[in-house]
N, C-alpha and C positions, 0 to 999 in steps of 0.2 A: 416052643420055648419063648419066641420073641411076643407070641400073643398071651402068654402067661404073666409079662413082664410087665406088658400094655396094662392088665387087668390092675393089677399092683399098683401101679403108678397112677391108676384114677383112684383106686381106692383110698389112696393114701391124698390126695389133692380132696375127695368126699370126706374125707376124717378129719383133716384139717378147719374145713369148712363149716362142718357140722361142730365141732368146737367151740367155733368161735359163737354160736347160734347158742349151745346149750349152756354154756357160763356167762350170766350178766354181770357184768360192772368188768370184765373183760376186754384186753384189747381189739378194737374191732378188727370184722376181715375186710380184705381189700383184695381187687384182682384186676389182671389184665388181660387181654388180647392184641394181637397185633399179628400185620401180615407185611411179609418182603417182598417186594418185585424187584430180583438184582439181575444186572448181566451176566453177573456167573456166581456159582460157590466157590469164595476164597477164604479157607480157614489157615489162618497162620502162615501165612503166603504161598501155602497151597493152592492148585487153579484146581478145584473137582469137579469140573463140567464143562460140556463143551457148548452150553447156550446159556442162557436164560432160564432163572429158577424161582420160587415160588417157596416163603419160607414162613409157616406161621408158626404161634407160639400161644400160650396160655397159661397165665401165672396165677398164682395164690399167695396170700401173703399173712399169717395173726400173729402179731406181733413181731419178735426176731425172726419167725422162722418160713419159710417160704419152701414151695414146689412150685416145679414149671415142666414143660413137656414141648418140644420146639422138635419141626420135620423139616426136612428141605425135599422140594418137590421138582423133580430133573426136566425141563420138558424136553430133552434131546439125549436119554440114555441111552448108549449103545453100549454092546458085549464085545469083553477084550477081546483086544484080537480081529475085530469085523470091521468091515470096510461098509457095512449098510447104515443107513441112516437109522438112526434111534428112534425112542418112542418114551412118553413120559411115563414117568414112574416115582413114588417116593423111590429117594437112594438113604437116606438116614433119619431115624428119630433118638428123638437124646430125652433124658429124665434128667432131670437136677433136683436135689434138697440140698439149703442154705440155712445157716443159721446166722447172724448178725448181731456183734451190741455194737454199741460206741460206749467212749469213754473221752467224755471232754470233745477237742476233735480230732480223734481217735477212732476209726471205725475197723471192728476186726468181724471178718465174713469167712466161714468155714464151711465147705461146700464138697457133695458129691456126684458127678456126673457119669450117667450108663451111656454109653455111645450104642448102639444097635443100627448098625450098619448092613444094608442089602448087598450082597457079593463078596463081601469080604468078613474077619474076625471083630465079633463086639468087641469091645474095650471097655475099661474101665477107669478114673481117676477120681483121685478127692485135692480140694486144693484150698488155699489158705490167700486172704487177699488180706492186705493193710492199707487203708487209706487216709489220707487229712484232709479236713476239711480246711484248708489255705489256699495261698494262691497258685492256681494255677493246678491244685487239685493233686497230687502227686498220690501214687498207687503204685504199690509193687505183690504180683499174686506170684506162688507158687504152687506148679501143678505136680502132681507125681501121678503116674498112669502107673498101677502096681499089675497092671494083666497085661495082655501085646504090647506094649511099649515096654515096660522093667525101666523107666526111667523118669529125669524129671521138666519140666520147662517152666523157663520163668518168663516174666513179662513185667515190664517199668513203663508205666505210661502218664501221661501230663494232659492236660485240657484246661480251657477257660469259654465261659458261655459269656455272648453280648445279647444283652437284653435291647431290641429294636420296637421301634413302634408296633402299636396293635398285639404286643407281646409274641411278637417273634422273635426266637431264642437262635444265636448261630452260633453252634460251637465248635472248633478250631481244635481239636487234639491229636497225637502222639503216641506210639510206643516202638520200645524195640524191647526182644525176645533174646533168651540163652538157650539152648540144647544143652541137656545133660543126660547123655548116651539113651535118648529117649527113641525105640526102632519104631516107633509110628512115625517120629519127624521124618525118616529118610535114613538113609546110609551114604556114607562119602564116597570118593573117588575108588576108596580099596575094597568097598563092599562090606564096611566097618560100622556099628553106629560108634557116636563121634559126641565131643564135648567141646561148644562154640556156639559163637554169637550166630542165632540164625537170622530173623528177617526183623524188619523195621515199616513202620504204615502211619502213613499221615493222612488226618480225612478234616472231613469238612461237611457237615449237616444242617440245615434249616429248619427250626420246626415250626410249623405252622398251624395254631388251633382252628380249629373249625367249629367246635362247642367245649364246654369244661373240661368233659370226658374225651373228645374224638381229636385227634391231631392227622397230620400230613406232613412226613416228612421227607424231604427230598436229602440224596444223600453221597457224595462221592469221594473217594480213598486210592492213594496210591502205596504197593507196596511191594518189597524188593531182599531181596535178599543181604549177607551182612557180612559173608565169610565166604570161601573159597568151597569151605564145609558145605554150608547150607544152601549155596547154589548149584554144586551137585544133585542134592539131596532134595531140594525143591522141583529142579529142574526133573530127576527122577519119578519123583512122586506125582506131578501136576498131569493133568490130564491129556495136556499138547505139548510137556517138556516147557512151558515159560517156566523162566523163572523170575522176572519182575511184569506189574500189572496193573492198568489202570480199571477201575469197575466201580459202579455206581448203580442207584436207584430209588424207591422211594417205599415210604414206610407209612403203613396205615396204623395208628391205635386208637384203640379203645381202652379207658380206667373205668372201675365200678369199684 
């Protein structure tokens, strides 16, 4: 199934592309690449790994509407329950299609992500982002998982970029996260899913060009829980029981 998903997911990234090639006076395509070198996978102040991980990605983009296909590559997996050292392995690939306008500065992004996860249940969610182009950038997405989860999560976040010599860009952002009876987030102290404020993350990124196309960005975030809820529930779900977290690393791109 999950290699029938894979097929899908390129097809639809080749269709998009081939579009933008077969209609002239059309919006052009655009795309990217990029690779993560982090000290760990931390999704949503989840800690999913017990080393150092390896995260690429590859986007498309004509006009509004975009695909992307992003893997996290474990190099220290081990099986629940074992006490022997791990071995690398992808542990998750994820598919997204977005769609995007603005209006004024107004931007509304409508988005659906396939989680395909190794060991555990796929997931599914679609989610809705609003953001403004003002100061300090403000964004608030909401996700709803309508498959393993049955719930929804939101997330408020803020950032501002300092434009530095040689145009290196260092941006400074923010967010904190709500649970809304979402059972991927976790389960609380009673073995319940729960409705509360879960975690919060602050980071701090460098980017640095290397040509038009290629950047280097070094990149570090701390982040922690928010509720009595979500430090259960973080703490359950995380790989070593953390449940606040410092992790960092650096990020390669490529634009075309």
């Amino acid at each position: 199934m999950k290699s029938q998903r894979i097929i899908i997911a390129v097809f639809v990234l080749i269709s998009v592309f081939s579009a933008g090639n077969v209609y002239a006076g059309e919006p052009a395509v655009s795309g990217s690449a990029s690779v993560d070198i982090m000290s760990n996978y931390i999704w949503r102040g989840q800690k999913l790994s017990n080393s150092w991980v390896v995260q690429p990605a590859v986007g498309i983009t004509y006009g509004g509407f975009g695909a992307s296909i992003w893997g996290n590559y474990d190099s220290d997996r081990s099986e629940a329950g074992s006490a022997s050292s791990g071995h690398g392995e992808f542990s998750e690939v994820d598919f997204t299609l977005t769609y995007s306008r603005s209006f004024d500065t107004l931007t509304l992004t409508g988005g659906y992500i396939y989680y395909a996860f190794d060991g555990a249940n796929d997931t599914q969610e679609v989610y809705l982002t609003a953001s403004y182009n003002t100061l300090l950038s403000p964004a608030l997405t909401v996700y709803y998982d309508y498959d393993e989860g049955n719930g929804a999560f939101i997330v408020a976040s803020a950032g501002h970029a300092f434009s530095l010599p040689k145009d290196i860009l260092l941006k400074l952002s923010a967010y904190a996260s709500y649970n809304m009876r979402n059972k991927v987030m976790g389960l609380n102290d009673d073995g319940d899913r729960f409705s509360n404020f879960y975690n919060a993350e602050i980071s701090s990124s460098l980017t640095i060009p290397i040509t038009k196309a290629i950047s280097i960005t070094p990149k570090i975030a701390y982040s922690f829980p928010l509720s009595g809820d979500a430090k259960e529930a973080i703490g359950s779900v995380s790989d070593d029981g953390r449940k606040d977290i410092v992790y960092g690393g650096l990020n390669f791109a490529l634009s075309f």
